[in-house]
N, C-alpha and C positions, 0 to 999 in steps of 0.2 A: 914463480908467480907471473901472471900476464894481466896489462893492462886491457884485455881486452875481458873487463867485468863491470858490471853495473856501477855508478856515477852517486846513484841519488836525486835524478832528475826531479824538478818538479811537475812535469810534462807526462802525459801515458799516452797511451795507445787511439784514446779518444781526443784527444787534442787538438783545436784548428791550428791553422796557420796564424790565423788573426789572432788567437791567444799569445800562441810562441812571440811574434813581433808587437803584442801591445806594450807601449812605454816605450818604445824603442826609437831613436831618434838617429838613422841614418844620413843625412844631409852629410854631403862634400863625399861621400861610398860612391864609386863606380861596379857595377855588377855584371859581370857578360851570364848569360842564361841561354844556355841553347835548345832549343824545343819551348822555349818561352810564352808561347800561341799558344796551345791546348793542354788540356789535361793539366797535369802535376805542374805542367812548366808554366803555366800559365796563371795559375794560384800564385806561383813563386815569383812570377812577376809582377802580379798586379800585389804583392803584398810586401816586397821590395821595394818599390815604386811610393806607397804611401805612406811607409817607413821614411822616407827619403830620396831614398839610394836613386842614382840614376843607373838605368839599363839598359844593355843594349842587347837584343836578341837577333842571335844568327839565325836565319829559318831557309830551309829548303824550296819554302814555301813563301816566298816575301810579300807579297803582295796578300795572300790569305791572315800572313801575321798581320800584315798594317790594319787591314779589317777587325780583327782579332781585340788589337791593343790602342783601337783609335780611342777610348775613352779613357788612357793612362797617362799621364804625363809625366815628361820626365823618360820619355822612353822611345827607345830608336831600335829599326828595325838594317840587318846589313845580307847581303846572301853568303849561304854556303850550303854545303851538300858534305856531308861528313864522309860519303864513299869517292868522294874525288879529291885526291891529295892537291891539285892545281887550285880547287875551289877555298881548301882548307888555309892553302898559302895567301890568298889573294884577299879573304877573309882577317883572316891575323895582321895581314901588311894594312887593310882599310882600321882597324881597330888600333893596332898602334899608332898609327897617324892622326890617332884623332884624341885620345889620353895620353896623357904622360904616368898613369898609373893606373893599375887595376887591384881592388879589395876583395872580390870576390868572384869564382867563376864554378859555375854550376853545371855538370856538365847530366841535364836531363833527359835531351833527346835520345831516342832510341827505338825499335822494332825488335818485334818480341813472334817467333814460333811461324817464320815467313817462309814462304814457296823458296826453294832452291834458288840462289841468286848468285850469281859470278860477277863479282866490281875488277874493276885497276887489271893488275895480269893476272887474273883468274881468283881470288880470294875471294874467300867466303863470305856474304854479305853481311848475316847478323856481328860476327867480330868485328867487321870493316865497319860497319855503323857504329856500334855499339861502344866499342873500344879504341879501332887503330884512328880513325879520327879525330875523337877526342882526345889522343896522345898525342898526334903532331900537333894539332891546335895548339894545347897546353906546352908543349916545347917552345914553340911558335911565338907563345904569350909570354914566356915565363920570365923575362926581365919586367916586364909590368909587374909580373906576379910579385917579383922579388922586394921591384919599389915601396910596394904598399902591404909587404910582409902581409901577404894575402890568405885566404881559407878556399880550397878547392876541393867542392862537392861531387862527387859520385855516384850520381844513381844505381845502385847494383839492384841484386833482388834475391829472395828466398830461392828463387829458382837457381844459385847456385850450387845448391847441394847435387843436382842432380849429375855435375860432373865437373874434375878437374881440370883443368887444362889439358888437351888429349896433343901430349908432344909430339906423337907418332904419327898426328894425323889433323893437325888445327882449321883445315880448310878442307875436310872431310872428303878426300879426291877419292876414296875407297868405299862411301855412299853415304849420303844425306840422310839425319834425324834432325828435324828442324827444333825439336825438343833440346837434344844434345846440343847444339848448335846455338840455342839459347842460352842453356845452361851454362856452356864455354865463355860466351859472350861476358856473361853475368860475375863468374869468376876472374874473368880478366880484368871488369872492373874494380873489383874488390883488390886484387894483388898491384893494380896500379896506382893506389891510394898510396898501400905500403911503402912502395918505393920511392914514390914523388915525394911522399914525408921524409923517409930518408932522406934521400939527395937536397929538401927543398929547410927542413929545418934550421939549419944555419942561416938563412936568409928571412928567416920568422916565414917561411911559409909552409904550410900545415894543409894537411889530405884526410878527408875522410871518405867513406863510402857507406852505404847505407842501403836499406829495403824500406821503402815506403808504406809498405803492406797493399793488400791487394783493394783493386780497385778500379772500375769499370772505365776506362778514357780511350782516346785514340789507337791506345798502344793494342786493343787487340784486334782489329782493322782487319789482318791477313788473317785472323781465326773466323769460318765459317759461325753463323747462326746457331745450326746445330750440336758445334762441338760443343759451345758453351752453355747449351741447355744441358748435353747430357753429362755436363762437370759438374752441374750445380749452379751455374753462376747465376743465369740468368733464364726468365722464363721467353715463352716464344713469342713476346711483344718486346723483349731487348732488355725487359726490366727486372733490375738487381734481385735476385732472391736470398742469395746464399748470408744466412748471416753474421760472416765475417769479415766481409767486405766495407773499406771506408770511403767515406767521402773525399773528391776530392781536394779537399781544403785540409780534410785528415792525414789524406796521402802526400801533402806537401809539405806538414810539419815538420817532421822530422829531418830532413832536406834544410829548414830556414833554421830549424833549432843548431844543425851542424855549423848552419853557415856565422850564428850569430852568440852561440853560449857563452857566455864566461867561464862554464863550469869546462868546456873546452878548451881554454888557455890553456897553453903550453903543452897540446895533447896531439895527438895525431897517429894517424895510420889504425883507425883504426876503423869499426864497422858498423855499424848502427842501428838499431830500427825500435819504432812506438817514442820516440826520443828520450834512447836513454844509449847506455853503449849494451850492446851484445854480447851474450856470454859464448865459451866454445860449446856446440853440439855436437854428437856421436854421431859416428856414421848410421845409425839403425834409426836415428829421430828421423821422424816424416818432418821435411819443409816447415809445414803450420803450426808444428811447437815454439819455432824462433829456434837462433840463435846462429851462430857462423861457423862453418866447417873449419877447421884446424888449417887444411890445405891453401884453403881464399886469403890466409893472414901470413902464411908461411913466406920470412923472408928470403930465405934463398929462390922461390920462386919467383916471386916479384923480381926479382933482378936479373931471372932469366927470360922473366916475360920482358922485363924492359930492355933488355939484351935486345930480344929479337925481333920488337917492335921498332927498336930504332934502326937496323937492318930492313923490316919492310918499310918502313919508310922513308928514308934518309934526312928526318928532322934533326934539326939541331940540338946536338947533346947538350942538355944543364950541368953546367959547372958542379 
C-alpha cells in the first residue's frame, strides 16, 4: 500500500485560495514564498498575508516585487536569483538574521520550456531555477525550518510525466529539448520533497510537492504567442480558451491547502494536486488525467537526486 492515495479532501479542483485559508488564523507564522510577486506566487502571498502570516519574498525582481505587493501588509521583499548559489547564500544569511524561526517556505518560483540557458559552470538553467536553488536555499534555511517544525511546499507540475530524471545526461551537454528539460526540472522537484521529508521528519518538518493545474501566469513568458494558440491554450489576443484551465487563485490552492491542512498532519512526501493527494499513474496516462508517476515518488531516487544536488552545490547537509 502507498500513501500516496486520496485523503478525502474537502477541497476539488475548482477551489480558490480564499476558500482553502477562510477561518484560518495565522498571526505569529513566518512564510518565505519565493516567486511571491506574480502569478501562483502571488495569490500565495497576498492570501498568507491576510490569514496573518507574515512573508517575506525573495524576488529576482525586487524592486517589480515591492510594486507588486505594496498593498500587503505584513510583507517584505529580500533579493535573490535562484541560478546564482552566492545570491542564494546571501539571501538565506539576510533571512536568518532577521527570524529566529520559520513555519512555512514555499518554494514557487520557476521557468518553464525556456531557450537554452547555461548558469554557474555550465548547468542547465531550468534544473538550476527550478530545483538546484531551491535545494540550497532550503539547506540554507533548514535549522529555522527545524525550529518551527515547518511545512515545505513544492511546486512541481503534470509536466513531470514527460521524463525521469535523465542520469546519463541532466544538463543535456548531448542537445537541448527545452520540454525535457522542463520536464526533468519538474521531476526533481517532486523527488526533493521525498527526501527532505525523510531527512526532515524527525524535526516535525514535513515536504510536499504538488501541480497546481494549468494556468495562464508569468510562467509562460519564454513560450512564443503562437505556440500557445496552436496547443489550445489561448486565442490570438493572449486570451484563455482552453477549457481546462484555472484561475489563478485556483492554481494556488492547492499550494496553501498543502501548506496549511490538518488533514496533512503527520503526512509528508508526498504529491498533490486539485487539493487532494495524488494517486500513482501509468506510464501510457496522457499528463491531463492527473496523477504522479511512480519514478517522481521513488525513494531511492530522491536520495540520489539529493546525493547529487549537494555535490553541485556544496550546501550544507541536514542532519
Amino acid at each position: 500500500m502507498t500513501d500516496q492515495q486520496p485523503l478525502g479532501s474537502p477541497f476539488t479542483a475548482t477551489s480558490t485560495a480564499e476558500e482553502v485559508v477562510a477561518g484560518l488564523d495565522l498571526t505569529g507564522r513566518t512564510a518565505v514564498v519565493t516567486g511571491g510577486y506574480s502569478g501562483l506566487g502571488l495569490e500565495t502571498t497576498r492570501n498568507l498575508a491576510a490569514a496573518g502570516a507574515r512573508v517575506i519574498v525573495p524576488a529576482r525582481r525586487p524592486d517589480t516585487a515591492r510594486t507588486a505587493l505594496a498593498d500587503i501588509a505584513n510583507c517584505e521583499v529580500i533579493s535573490l536569483d535562484l541560478t546564482d548559489l552566492g545570491s542564494v547564500r546571501t539571501a538565506a544569511a539576510q533571512i536568518r538574521d532577521s527570524i529566529d524561526r520559520l513555519d512555512l517556505l514555499m518554494a514557487i518560483a520557476g521557468v518553464m520550456a525556456t531557450p537554452e540557458r547555461r548558469v554557474g559552470p555550465g548547468w542547465e538553467g531550468q534544473l538550476t531555477a527550478n530545483h538546484v536553488g531551491h535545494f540550497a536555499l532550503t539547506c540554507e534555511l533548514y535549522p529555522l525550518l527545524a525550529t518551527g517544525g515547518a511545512r515545505v511546499v513544492v511546486n512541481s507540475s503534470a509536466g513531470h510525466t514527460l521524463t525521469d530524471i535523465r542520469w546519463h545526461d541532466p544538463h543535456f551537454r548531448t542537445g537541448y529539448d527545452k520540454w525535457l528539460a522542463y520536464g526533468q526540472a519538474k521531476t526533481a522537484n517532486a523527488l526533493f520533497a521525498v527526501h527532505l521529508d525523510a531527512l526532515g521528519r524527525n524535526d516535525g518538518v514535513r515536504a510536499f510537492a504538488l501541480h497546481p493545474g494549468k494556468i495562464i501566469t508569468g510562467l509562460q513568458r519564454d513560450m512564443p504567442l503562437q505556440e500557445q494558440i496552436d496547443r489550445g491554450w489561448v486565442d490570438e489576443h493572449g486570451t484563455v480558451i482552453a477549457a481546462d484551465f484555472k484561475t489563478p487563485s485556483q492554481g494556488a490552492a492547492t499550494g496553501l491547502w498543502a501548506a496549511t491542512s490538518p488533514l496533512l498532519d503527520d503526512r509528508g512526501g508526498l504529491y498533490l494536486e486539485d487539493c487532494e493527494v495524488a494517486r500513482i499513474s501509468t506510464p501510457d496516462e496522457h499528463m491531463d488525467e492527473g496523477g504522479v508517476r511512480e519514478y517522481a515518488t521513488n525513494p531511492d531516487a530522491a536520495a540520489r537526486l539529493w546525493d547529487a544536488s549537494l555535490a553541485m552545490t556544496g550546501a550544507t547537509p541536514i542532519p
